[in-house]
N, C-alpha and C positions, 0 to 999 in steps of 0.2 A: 253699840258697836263693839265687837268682838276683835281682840289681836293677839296674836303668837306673846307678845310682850306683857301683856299683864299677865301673863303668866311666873312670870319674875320680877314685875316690879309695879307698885301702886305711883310712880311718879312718872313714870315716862309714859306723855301724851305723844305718838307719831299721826303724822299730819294723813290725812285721806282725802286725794284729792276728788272723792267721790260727793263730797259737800261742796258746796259753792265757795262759801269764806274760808275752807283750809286752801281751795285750789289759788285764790284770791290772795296769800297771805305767800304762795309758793310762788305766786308768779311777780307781786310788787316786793318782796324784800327782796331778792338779786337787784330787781328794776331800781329800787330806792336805792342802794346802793350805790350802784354805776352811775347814777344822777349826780349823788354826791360827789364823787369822786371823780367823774367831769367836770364838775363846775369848780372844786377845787384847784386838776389840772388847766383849766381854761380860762382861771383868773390869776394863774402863776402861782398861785400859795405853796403849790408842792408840785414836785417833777412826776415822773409817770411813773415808778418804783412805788412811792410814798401814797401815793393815789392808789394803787391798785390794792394797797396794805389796807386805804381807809375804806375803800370799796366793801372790802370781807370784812373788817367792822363792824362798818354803817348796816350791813345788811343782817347781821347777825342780833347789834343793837334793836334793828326795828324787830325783827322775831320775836326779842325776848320784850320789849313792849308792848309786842299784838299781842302776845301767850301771857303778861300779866295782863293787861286790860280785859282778856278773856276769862282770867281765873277773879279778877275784883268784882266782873258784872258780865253773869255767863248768859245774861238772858235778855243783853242788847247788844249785838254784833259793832256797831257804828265806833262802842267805845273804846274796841281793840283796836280797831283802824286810825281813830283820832289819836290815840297813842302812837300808835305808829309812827302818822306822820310829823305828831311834835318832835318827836325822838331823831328824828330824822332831820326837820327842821334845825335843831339844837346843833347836829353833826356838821349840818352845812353851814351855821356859822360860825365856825370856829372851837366850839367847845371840847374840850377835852373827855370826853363822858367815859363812862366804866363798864366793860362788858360784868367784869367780876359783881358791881354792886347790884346791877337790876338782877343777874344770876340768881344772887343771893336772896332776895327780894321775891322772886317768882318761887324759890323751891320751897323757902318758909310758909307763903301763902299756899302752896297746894299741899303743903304737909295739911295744914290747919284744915282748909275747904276739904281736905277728900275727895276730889273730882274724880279720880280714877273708878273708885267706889270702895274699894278690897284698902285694910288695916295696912301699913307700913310691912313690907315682908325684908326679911335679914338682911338681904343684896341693898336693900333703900336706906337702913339704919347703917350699914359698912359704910357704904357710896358716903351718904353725908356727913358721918364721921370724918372722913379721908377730906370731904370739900373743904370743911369747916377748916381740918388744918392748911388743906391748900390758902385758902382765902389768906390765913397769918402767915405764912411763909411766901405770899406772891406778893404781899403788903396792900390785902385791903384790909379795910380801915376796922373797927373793933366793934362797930357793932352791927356788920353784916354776921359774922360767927355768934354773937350773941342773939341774933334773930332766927338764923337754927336753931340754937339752944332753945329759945323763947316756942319756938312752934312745936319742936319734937314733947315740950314742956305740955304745953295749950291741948296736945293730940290726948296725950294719956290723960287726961282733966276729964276732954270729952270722952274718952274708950279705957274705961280701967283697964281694959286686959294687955293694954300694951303696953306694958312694966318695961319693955325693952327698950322703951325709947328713952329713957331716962339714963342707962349709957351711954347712948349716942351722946343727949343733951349735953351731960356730961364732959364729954370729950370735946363739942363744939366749946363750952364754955371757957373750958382748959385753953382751947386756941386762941377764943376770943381774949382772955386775960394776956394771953403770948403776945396778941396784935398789941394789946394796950401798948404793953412794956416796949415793944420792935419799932411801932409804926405810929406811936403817938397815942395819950390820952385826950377825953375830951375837952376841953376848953372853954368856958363861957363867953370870953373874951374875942375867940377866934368869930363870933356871932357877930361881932361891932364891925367886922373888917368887911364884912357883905354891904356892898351900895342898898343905900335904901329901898330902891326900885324893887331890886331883890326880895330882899325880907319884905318888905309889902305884898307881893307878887305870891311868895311864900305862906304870908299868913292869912290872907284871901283863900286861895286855892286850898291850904289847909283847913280853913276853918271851915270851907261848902261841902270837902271830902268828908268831915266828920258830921255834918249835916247829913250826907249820904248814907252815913255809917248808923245812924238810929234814924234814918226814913227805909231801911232797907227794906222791900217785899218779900214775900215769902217766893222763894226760887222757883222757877216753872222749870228750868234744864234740868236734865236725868244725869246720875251716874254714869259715866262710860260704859261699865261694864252690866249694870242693871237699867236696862233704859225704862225700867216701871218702878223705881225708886228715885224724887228728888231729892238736889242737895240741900243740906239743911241748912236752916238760914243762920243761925245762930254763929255756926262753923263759917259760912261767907260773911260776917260782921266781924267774925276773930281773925279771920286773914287781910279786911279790909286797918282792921286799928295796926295789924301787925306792919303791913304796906305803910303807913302813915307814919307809926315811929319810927321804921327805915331812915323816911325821908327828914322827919324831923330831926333824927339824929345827924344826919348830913349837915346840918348847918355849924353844929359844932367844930366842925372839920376844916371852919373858912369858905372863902371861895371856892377854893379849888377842887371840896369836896363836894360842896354843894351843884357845881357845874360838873362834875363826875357822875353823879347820881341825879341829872335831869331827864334823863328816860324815864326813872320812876315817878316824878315828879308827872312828867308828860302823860301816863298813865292814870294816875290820880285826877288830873284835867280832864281825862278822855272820859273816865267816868260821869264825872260833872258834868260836860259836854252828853254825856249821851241817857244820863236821866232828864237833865232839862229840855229835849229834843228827842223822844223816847219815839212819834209817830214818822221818826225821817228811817226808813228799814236798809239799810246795806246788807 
């Protein structure tokens, strides 16, 4: 698939509704959405202002759950969807969730995977410079900026020639130490205040996802941009552990952070979900 856009940048995927699961993905996230944010207005939780605010949310949230679920396991559709709709689930009950964390979470992983195909171009090393401080100056948490850091790190490991991402890294890391000191370090402690169901739930799903993470196959989806080159798998193993310490680290954060950062969670499930039911095709 060819676009004006990869012309200036190896991370931005735009949606072609000329495929079944992009048009699919354009037409239930508004839909998910507005579900939400019905049923919150229709159960009283919030007035119609407040609804309409979770609305664009909710819908944005499920996006960036289909777009990682798509970038963790680009070569079974179902498990973008299942993500989706946990994420989505989470929204409708109550949860506080984080567009910034799964953000963070999605652009680490496609640093690493390469899905685009084309090496990191300057406009993508700026860009997530500038996010990484956004992230500490909007007060998320310290170690979505450190998961930039950790993938701009991981890129140059796989592709020596991209010595420049290690300013970026660099400067993610600078913010992430900013978040520590701003927004809180991490806490071992903050781990015990999670109900057990939680950390149960938690450490289940963690421990099948890294099961995932050395059962992975070798990738059949192509490049974006070279559709007769697959992605490599090795780089889809390194975005998948990166995805995982995301969420791991989220527990440190209490509650609060850990139900912030359930869309990526949700995501991680959808996986699981869609290796162990791999002949159901959406």
């Amino acid at each position: 698939m060819t676009h004006k856009v990869y012309s200036y940048s190896s991370l931005a995927r735009p949606l072609d509704p000329k495929f079944r699961t992009n048009l699919a993905v354009i037409v239930l996230a508004p839909l998910g959405g507005i579900a939400v944010a019905l049923y919150a207005y229709t159960t009283n939780i919030m007035g119609i202002g407040d609804a309409v605010i979770l609305a664009v949310e909710a819908m944005f949230i499920a996006f960036l759950a289909w777009a990682l679920g798509r970038e963790l396991d680009p070569d079974i559709n179902q498990s973008a969807f299942v993500a989706m709709a946990l994420a989505l689930a989470a929204i409708a009950l109550g949860y506080n969730t984080s567009i910034l964390n799964i953000a963070a979470v999605l652009f680490a992983v496609r640093i690493v995977n390469r899905t685009v195909g084309n090496p990191l171009k300057l406009i993508d090393l700026i860009m997530m410079g500038l996010f990484a401080i956004g992230l500490a100056v909007l007060g998320a948490p310290w170690w979505t900026c450190f998961l930039i850091a950790a993938a701009l790190t991981i890129d140059t490991v796989f592709d020596r020639t991209q010595g420049n991402n290690l300013m970026a890294a660099g400067v993610a890391f600078i913010a992430g130490l900013y978040a520590m000191a701003m927004n809180g370090a991490p806490h071992p402690e903050n781990v015990v205040l999670i109900e057990r169901g939680w950390l149960v739930a938690a450490t289940v799903a963690g421990g099948l996802f890294l099961l995932m993470i050395f059962t992975t196959p070798e990738p059949q989806s192509c490049c974006d941009v070279r559709l007769e080159e697959k992605l490599q798998k090795r780089r889809i193993q390194a975005g998948m552990a990166l995805a995982l310490a995301g969420a791991i680290a989220s527990l440190f954060g209490g509650p609060a952070m850990l139900f912030a950062t359930l869309p990526v969670w949700a995501a991680l499930a959808g996986v699981i979900e869609g290796r162990a039911m791999p002949k159901r095709k959406i």
